[in-house]
C-alpha positions as CSV (number, residue, x, y, z in Angstrom):
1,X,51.2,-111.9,95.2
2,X,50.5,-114.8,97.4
3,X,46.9,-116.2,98.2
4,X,46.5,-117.1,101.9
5,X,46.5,-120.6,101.2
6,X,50.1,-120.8,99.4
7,X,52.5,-120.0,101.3
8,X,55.9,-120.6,101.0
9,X,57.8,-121.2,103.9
10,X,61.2,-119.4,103.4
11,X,63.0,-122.7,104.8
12,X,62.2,-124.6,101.0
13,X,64.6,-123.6,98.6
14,X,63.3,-122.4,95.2
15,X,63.2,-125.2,92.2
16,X,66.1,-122.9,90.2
17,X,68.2,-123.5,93.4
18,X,67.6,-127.1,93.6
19,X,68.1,-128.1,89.8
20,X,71.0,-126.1,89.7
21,X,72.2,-128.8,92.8
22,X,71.0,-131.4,90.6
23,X,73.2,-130.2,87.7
24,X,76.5,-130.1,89.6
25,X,76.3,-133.4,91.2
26,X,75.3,-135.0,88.1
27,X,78.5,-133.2,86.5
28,X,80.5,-134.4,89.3
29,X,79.7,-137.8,88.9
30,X,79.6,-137.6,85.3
31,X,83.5,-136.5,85.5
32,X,83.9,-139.3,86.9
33,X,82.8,-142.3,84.6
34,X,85.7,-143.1,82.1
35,X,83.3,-143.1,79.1
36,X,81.7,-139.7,79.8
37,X,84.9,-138.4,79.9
38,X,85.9,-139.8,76.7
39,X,82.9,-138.8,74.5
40,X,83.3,-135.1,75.7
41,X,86.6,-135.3,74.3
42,X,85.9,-137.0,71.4
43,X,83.2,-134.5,71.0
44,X,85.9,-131.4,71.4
45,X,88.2,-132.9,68.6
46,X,85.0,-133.7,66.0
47,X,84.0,-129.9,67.0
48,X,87.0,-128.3,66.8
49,X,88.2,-130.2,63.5
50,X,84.6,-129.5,61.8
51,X,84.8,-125.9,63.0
52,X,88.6,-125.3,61.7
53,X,87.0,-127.2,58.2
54,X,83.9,-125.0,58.3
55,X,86.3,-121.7,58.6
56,X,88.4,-122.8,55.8
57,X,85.7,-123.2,53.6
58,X,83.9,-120.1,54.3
59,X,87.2,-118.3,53.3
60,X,87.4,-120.3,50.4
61,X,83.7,-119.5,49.5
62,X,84.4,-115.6,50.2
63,X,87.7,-115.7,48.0
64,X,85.4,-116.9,45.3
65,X,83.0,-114.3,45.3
66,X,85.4,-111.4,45.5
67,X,87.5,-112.7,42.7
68,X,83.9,-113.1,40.9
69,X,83.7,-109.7,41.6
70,X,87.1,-108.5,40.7
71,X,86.0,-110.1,37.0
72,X,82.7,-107.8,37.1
73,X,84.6,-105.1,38.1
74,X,87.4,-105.6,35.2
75,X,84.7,-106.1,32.4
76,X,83.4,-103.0,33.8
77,X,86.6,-101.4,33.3
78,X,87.3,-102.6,30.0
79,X,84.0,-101.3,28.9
80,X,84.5,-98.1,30.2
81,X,88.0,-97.9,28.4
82,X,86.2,-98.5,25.0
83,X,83.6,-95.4,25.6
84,X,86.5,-93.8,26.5
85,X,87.9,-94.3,23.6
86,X,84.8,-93.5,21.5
87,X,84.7,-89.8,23.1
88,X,81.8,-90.7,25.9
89,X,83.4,-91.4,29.0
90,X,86.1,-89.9,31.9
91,X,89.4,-90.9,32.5
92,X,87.5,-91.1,36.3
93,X,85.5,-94.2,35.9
94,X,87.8,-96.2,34.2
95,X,89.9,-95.4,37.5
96,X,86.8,-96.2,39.9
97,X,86.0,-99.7,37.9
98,X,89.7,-100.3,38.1
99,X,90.1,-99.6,41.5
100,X,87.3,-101.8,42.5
101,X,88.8,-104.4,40.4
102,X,91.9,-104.4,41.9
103,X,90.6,-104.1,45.6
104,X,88.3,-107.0,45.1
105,X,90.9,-109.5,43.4
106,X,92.9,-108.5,46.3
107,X,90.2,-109.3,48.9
108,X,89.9,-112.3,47.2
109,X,93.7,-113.4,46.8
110,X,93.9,-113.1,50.2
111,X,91.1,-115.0,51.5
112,X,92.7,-117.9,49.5
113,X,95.8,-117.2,50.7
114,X,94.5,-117.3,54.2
115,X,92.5,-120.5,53.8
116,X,95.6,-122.5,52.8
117,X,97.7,-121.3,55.3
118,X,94.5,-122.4,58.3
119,X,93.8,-125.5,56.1
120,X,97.8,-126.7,57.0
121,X,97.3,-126.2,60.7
């Protein structure tokens, strides 16, 4: 809703319009100074390098934790194997525990795996 005494002529372009003018003749003349041009690059190459660094490290810090778990999951096994030996447990959960043992030391072996074949890149 417009009051009476602000209106807009429809010749005056909105303020979106104009800073988006703004924007693409400062990046035009920004392309065109040698020094802008070299900090965005530099800037690519520190963020691409920390991001490749950052990746490796996550899958580093995942393989951890699965092989963590693989361990849980093998002394839960183990334990298991002992009641089952003392009459009070299933040939079933030793399965399950070992199961989840072996899926999570996989998960794990492979994250590694992956990390030091992106660390080489």
């Amino acid at each position: 809703m417009t009051v009476s005494g602000e209106r807009k002529s429809a010749a005056s372009p909105g303020l979106g319009r104009q800073s988006r003018a703004a924007l693409r003749i400062a990046g035009r003349k920004s392309g065109e100074n040698r020094w802008v041009r070299a900090l965005y690059r530099a800037g690519e190459a520190v963020a691409g390098s920390a991001g490749r660094v950052l990746h490796v490290l996550w899958l580093e810090v995942t393989g951890f934790l699965f092989l963590v778990l693989a361990v849980i999951g093998a002394g839960a096994a183990a334990r298991e194997y002992h009641r089952y030996v003392a009459g009070s447990a299933t040939m079933g959960r030793i399965a399950m525990a070992a199961a989840f043992a072996l899926l999570f030391l996989y998960f794990g072996v492979n994250s590694f795996w992956r990390s030091s074949r992106k660390g080489k890149r």
